[in-house]
N, C-alpha and C positions, 0 to 999 in steps of 0.2 A: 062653279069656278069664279075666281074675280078677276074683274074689268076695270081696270086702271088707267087713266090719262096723267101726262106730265102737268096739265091744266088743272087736276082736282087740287083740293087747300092739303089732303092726305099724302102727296104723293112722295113730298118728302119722309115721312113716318115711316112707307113703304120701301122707300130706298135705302136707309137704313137696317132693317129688318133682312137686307139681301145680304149683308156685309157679314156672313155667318161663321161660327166656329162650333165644331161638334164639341156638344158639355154633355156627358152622362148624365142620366136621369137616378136620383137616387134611389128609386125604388128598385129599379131594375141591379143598379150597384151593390146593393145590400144582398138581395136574392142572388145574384150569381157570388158574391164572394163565400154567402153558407155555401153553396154547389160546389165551389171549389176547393173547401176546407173539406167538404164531405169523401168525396175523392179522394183527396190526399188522404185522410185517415182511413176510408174504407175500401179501398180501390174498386175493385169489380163490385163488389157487391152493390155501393152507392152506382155508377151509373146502371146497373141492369134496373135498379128502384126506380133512379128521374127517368130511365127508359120507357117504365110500365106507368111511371108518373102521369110524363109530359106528352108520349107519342101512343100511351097505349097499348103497346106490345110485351108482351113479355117473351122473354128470350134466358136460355140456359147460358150462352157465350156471344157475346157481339160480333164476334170473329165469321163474316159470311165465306161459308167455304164450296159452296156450289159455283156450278159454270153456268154465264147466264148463254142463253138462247139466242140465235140470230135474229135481228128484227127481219123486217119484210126489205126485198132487195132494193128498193127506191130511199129507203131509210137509210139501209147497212151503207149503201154508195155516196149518199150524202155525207154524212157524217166520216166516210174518209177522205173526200176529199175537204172537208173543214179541216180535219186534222194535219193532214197533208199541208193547206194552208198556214197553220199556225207553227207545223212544224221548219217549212222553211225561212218564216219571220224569223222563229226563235234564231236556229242555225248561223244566221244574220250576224245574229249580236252576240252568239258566247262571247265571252272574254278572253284575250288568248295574252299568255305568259310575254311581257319581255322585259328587258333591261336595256341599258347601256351605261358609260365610264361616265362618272360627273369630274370636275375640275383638281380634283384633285388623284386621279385613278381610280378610285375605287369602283366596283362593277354593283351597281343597285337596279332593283327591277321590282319584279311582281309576279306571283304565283298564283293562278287558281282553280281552287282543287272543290267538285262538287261534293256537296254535304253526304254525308254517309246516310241518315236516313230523316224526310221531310214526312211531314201532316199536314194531310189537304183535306178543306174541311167542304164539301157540296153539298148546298141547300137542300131540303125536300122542298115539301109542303103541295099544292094542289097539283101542279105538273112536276114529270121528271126535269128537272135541270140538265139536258144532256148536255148542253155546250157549255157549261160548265163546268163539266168534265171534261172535254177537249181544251178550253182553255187556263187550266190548270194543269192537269196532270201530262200533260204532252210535255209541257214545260222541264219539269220536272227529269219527266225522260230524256227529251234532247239534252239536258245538262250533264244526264250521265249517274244521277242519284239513284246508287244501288236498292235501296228500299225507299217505295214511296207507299206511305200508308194512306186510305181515304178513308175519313168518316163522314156519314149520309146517315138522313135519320131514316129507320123503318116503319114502313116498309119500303124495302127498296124495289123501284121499278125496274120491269125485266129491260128496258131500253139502257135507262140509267144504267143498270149494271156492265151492261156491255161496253155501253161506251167507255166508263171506268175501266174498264180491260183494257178495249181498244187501244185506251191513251197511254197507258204503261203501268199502272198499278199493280204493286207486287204484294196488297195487303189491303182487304178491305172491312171496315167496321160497320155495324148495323148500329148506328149511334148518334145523336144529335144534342144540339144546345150548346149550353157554356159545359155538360159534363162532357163533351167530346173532344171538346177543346182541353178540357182539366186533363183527360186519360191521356191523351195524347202530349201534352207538356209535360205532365207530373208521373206520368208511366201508373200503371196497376201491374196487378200481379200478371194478368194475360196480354198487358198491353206493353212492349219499351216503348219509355220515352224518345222522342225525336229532337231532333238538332232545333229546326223552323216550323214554325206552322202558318199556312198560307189559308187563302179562299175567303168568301164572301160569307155575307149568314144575316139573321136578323140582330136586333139590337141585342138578345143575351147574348150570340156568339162575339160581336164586336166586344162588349165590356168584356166578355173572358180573354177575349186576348188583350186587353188592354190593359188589364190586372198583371196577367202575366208576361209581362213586357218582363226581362233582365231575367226571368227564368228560363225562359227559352224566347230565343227570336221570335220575330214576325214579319210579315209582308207589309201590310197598312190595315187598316181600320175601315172599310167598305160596309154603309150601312143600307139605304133603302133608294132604289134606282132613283135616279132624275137626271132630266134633260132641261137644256135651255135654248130653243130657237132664236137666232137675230136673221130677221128679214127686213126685205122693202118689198116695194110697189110691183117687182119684177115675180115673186116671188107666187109658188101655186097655193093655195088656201086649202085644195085638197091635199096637198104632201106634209104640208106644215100638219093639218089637223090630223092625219093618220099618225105623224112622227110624233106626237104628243101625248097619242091616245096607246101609241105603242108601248111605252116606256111607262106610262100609268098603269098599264096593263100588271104593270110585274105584282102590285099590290096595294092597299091601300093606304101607306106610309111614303108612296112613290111624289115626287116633285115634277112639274110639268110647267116652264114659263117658255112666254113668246115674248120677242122685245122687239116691236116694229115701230117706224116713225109712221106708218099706214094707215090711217083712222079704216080704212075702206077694207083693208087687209085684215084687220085685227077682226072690223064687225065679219067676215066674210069664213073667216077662221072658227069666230064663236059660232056661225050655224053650220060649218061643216062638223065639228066636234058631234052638236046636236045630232045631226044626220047619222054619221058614220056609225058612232057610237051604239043604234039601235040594232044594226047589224051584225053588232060583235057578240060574243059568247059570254065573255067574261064582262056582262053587262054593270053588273052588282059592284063589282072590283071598281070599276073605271066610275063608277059614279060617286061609289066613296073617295077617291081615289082624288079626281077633280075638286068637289067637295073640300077636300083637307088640303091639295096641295097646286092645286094648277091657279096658274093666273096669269091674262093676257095682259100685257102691259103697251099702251104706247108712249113710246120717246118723243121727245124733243128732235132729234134726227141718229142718223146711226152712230155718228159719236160718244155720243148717250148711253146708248146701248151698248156699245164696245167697250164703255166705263162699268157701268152695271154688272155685265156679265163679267168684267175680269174680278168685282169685289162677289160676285156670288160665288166664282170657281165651282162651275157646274163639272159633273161627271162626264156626261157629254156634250156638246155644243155642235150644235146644227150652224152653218151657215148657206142658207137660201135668200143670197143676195145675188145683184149683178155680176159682179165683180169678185164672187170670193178668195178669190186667190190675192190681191190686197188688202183684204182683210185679217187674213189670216197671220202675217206675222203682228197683227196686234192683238192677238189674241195671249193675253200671257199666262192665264191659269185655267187651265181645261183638265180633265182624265184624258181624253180625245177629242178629237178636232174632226167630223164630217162637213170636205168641203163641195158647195154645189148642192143642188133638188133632187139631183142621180147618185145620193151618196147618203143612204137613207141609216139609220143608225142601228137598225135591226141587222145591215150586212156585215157592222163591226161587233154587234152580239151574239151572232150564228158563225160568222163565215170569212170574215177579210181575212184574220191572221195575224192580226196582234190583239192579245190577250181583251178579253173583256170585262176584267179584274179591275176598279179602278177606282179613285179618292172619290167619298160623298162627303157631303156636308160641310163643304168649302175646306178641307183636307187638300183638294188639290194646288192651292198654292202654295202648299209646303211639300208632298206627296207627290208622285209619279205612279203609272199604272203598274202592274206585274207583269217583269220583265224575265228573261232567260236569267241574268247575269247573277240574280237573287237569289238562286238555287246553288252558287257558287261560296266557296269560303275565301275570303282573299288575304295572302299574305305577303309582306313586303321581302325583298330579299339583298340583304347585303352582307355584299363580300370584297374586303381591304388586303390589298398584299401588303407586304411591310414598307415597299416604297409609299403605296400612296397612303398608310398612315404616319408616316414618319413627315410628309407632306401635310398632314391636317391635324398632326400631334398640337400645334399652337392655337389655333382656334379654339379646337376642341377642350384646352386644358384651360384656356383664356376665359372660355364660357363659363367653363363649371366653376371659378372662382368666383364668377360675379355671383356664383347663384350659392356660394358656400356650401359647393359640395366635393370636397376635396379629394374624397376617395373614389368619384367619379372622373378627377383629373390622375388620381394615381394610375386608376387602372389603364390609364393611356401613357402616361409615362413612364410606366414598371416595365415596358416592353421595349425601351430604349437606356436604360439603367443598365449602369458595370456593376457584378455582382462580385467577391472576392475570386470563386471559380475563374469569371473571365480573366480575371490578370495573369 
């Protein structure tokens, strides 16, 4: 990992380098758009191929149609009260229909109606993903989306599968990559196409949904976890270093900064890393992991830091300061915001209840995390009686002249027109 002072001649290089914007890498670009031509022209056949390609398996239909198994009761119970969790976050925030009369009478509002059918896409890879399945597809459900399809790459774990259940899944695929994302946008012959496709993935699933941005919607672009701590002096060296090693944890593409003005904190943090670290399982992960992407930095004082982290726009942001709760509305580009040492970022990856879905790669200054309301279609609603258009006939007929479009002012004033009949 690297050890940074505001003091070194580099520091500014380093600051620079935080200011980031996710740019495709073109290798990876090239290889999923052949994946998604393949698709499109072969349907089933190309992904059951990259299926036996890329994961290994081969399979006659990707279509899982077993029921999975109940985990162990300590399990089954957790996992609904997470969902339970996130189910009444979502509930929170649907979007609910209204209107009212603007200045002129007319009655204008807003509709919204959930998607007829999404694709939710959950990661494999060495562990089951279960809470990523609670944090998508519940979504999904509380919105009300009659079909929600998930693809997962296989093999699929018996825990994963359930939870996929658990959360509302009415269609599940044995599929992964940028080809799961293709079946699910561009539809195959056993697959329909869906409205959106949502969920996290590695770099090939992000560029396939990037590619297919305007053929079928998306959520956002979520690529390889990362966290950013801003602490001080007050701050425990043990929680910092577990919260860092947490979220490295997820892989070795994972991003891990600490931003303290502490020199004492910072040193104290790098041997708890040390320490902690040997104890972990996923030793090999978290060392590559530090290696490519962790680095302790100290500030100048918190200020500093509060500048920093708003130009990194971390996925998540720890704050283990004094004070965090004034800290906190300076905070202006986050996924989520954990505030306080008792607000570890593992309980908003497992268990708080709003989604865990959320911008990396400095996305989140322009990006927001996955929300209930996304699973919704929204449409405007207006409706003129003749008084309150015969009220806004001048404006209206006034505009479309400047913009010379005239049969845009007829069709407002054909509706106040003597025709021979009326005499």
């Amino acid at each position: 990992m690297r050890i940074i002072s505001y003091r070194e001649r580099g520091f500014a290089d380093f600051c620079r380098l935080l200011q980031r914007r996710a740019v495709p890498d073109a290798s990876v670009s090239k290889l999923v758009s052949q994946i998604l031509t393949q698709v499109q022209k072969r349907g089933d056949a190309a992904v059951l191929e990259y299926t036996e390609r890329f994961d290994g398996v081969r399979l006659k239909s990707t279509l899982l149609r077993s029921e999975p198994p109940k985990p162990e009761r300590e399990l089954a119970h957790a996992l609904e009260l997470a969902r339970k969790n996130v189910q009444n976050f979502a509930k929170r925030t649907i979007p609910k229909d209204w209107s009212c009369t603007n200045a002129q009478g007319a009655i204008v509002g807003e509709r919204f109606v959930p998607l007829e059918r999404v694709g939710i896409y959950v990661p494999g890879g060495t562990a089951p993903l279960i809470s990523t399945a609670i944090m998508t597809v519940t979504l999904a459900s509380v919105a009300g989306c009659p079909q929600i399809v998930v693809a997962t790459p296989p093999p699929v774990h018996p825990v994963l599968h359930y939870a996929i259940k658990l959360a509302g899944a009415t269609e599940i695929h044995q599929m992964g990559g940028a080809q799961a994302i293709a079946a699910m946008a561009l539809g195959t012959e056993s697959i329909q196409a869906v409205a959106k496709v949502f969920g996290p993935g590695n770099r090939f699933v992000v560029e396939a949904k990037r590619q297919l941005l305007g053929v079928v919607a998306v959520d956002l672009l979520p690529g390889p976890s990362e966290i950013l701590v801003i602490a001080d002096d007050s701050a425990d060296a043990r929680f910092v270093a577990a919260d860092l090693l947490a979220q490295a944890e997820h892989g070795q593409d994972s991003q891990a900064l600490l931003l303290t003005p502490d020199k004492g904190l910072l040193e104290a943090v790098a041997k708890q890393i040390t320490l902690q670290i040997q104890k972990l399982q996923r030793r090999d992960v978290l060392q590559r992991a530090l290696a490519n992407g962790c680095s302790l930095v100290q500030t100048r004082n918190l200020q500093q830091a509060i500048h920093l982290a708003n130009g990194y726009a971390a996925e998540h942001v720890s704050l283990q300061v004094r004070n965090p709760k004034k800290i906190l509305p300076l905070i202006r580009a986050a996924g989520a915001i954990f505030v306080g040492s008792y607000s570890p970022v593992a309980a908003g990856d497992f268990f708080a209840g709003p989604s865990h879905t959320l911008p990396t790669g400095g996305a989140a200054k322009s990006f927001s995390g996955l929300t209930v309301d996304q699973f919704f279609r929204r449409s405007s609603v207006i409706h003129y009686t003749k008084s309150a258009l015969a009220q806004s006939c001048k404006p209206i007929t006034t505009i479309a002249a400047a913009e010379q479009l005239d049969a845009h002012a007829n069709s407002v004033a054909v509706r106040f027109a003597k025709w021979p009949e009326d005499e």
